[in-house]
N, C-alpha and C positions, 0 to 999 in steps of 0.2 A: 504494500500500500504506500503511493508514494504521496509526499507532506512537500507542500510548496508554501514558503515564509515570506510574509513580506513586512519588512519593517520600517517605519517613519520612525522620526525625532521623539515622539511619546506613546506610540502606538504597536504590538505587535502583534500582526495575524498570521492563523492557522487554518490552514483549509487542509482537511483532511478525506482524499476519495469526492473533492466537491461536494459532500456532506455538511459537514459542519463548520463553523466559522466560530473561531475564539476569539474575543478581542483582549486583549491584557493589556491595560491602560498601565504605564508607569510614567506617573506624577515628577515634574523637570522641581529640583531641587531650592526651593526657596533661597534668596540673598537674604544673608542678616541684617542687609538695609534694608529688606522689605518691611513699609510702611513706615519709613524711617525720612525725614526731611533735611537736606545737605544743608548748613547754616553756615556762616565767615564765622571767623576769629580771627583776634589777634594773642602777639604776642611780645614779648621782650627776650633779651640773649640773655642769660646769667654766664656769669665765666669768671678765671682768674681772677683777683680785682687790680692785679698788676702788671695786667698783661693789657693790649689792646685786642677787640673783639675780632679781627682779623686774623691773628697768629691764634685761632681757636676753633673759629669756625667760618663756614664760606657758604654762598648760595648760587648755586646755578640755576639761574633762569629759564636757558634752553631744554633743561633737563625736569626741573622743578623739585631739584634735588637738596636736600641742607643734609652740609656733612657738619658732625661737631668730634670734637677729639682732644684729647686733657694727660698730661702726664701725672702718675702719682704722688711725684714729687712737685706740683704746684700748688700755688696759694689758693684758698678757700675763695667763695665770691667776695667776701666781706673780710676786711682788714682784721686783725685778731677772734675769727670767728672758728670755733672746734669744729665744723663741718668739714667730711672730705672733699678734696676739689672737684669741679663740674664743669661742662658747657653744655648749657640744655636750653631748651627753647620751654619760657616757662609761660603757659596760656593766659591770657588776660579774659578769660571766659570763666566766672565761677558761678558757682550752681550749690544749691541744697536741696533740692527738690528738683521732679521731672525725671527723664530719660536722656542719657546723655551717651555718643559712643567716638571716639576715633578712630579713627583710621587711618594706616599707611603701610608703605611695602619698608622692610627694613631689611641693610645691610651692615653685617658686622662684619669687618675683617681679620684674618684669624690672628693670634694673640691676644685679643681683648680679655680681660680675666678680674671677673670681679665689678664688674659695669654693672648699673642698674640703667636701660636702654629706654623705659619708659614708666610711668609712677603716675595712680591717683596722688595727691596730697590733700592731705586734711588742714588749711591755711588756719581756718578760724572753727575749732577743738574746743570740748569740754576739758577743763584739768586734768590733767593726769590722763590723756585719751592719749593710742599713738597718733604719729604725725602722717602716717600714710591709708590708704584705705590697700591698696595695691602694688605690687612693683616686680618687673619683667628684669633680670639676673642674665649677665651672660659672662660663661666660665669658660675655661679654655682645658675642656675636655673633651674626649669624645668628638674630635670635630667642630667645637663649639654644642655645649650643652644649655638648653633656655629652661631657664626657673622660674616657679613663683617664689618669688624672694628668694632663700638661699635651702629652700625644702623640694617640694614636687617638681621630678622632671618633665618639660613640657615636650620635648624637640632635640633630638641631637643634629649633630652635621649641620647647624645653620652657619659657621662660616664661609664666608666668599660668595654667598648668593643671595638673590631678593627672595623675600617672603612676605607677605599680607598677614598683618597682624592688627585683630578690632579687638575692642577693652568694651563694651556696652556698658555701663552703670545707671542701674533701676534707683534715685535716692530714695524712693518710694516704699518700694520692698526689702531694699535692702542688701540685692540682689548684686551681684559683680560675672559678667560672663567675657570670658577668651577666647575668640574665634581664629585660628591658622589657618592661613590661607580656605577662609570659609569654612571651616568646619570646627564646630565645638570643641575646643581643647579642655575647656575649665569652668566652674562654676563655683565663687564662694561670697563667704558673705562678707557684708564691709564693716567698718568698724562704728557705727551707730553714729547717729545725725552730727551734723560739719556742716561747714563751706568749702568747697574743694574745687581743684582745677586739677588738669591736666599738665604732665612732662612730657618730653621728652628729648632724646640725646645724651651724655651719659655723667652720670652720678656715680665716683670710682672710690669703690670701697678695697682694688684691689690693687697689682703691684706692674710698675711698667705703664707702657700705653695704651689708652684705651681709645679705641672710633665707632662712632655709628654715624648710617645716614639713612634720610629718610626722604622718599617719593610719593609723591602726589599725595597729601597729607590733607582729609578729609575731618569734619566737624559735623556728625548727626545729631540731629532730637526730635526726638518723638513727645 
């Protein structure tokens, strides 16, 4: 008995002896932007505070690329401040409430070790609350190894290549999701009501140099 197929982009048919006809409908994969609204932002550099913003980080326009990059050995943002050194692009979009999500492709190149590559932050806390809700870790393991913070592994091998990386945050529920390259990596919760903005670029808690860069850099709310 012979079975002739035919298959479209969401449909596939069986005809069996010109008898019978199957259809097997498979449903095309939802975006985690679906129903989600593209908004502007801004933002400011933080970096060295003795260095000029230039010898740190740089934006290509024909690309729409921002690379930032920090040695272990450099000065905090702030003149006698205990924080490790940085250059990140720190959002001028803050939020307590609402649906909120980023997006962008990220490249780390290898050696990075000890970078926090992207971060809720929690700006205006209850006492004694931490100061982050969230933060994306990249080690120099394994090809490059992606964290949530310095715990569960998300992703090995992400050095020397782009990848799509979205942070969603519910302030509502409570809710924190991690989507790779479109697909669910993580779900956890945040650290109870704030004011928070978005990072990113790297926060180096580790030894040597650290880079990331980041493409076509997206601002959703639902």
């Amino acid at each position: 008995m012979s079975v002739a197929r035919l298959i479209s982009a969401t449909t596939a048919v069986a005809i069996t002896a010109g008898l019978t006809i199957v259809a097997l409908q498979v449903p095309a994969s939802a975006s985690p932007t679906t129903g989600w609204t593209q908004t502007s932002f801004t933002y400011n550099i933080q970096k060295p505070w003795n260095l000029s913003q230039s010898r740190r980080y740089r934006f290509d326009q024909a690309t729409n690329t921002h690379t930032t990059w920090v040695n272990s050995t450099d000065e905090p943002m702030s003149e006698g401040s205990a924080t490790d050194p940085r250059t990140e692009l720190r959002w001028l979009r803050e939020y307590s409430s609402g649906q909120h999500m980023w997006d962008a492709d990220v490249y780390v190149p290898a050696g990075t070790n000890g970078a926090t590559v992207m971060q809720v932050l929690r700006v205006k806390r209850p006492s004694g609350t931490p100061a982050t809700d969230f933060m994306l870790n990249v080690y120099n393991t394994n090809g490059g190894t992606l964290r949530y913070y310095d715990k569960t592994v998300l992703r090995t091998g992400v050095y020397d290549r782009w990848f799509n990386v979205k942070v969603a945050h519910n302030a509502g529920t409570g809710k924190i999701q991690l989507y790779l390259d479109d697909q669910l990596a993580l779900t956890v919760d945040d650290r109870g009501p704030a004011t928070r903005h978005f990072k990113n670029g790297v926060y180096h808690h580790g030894s040597g140099r650290a880079e990331s860069r980041f493409r076509d850099i997206h601002y959703w709310r639902r």
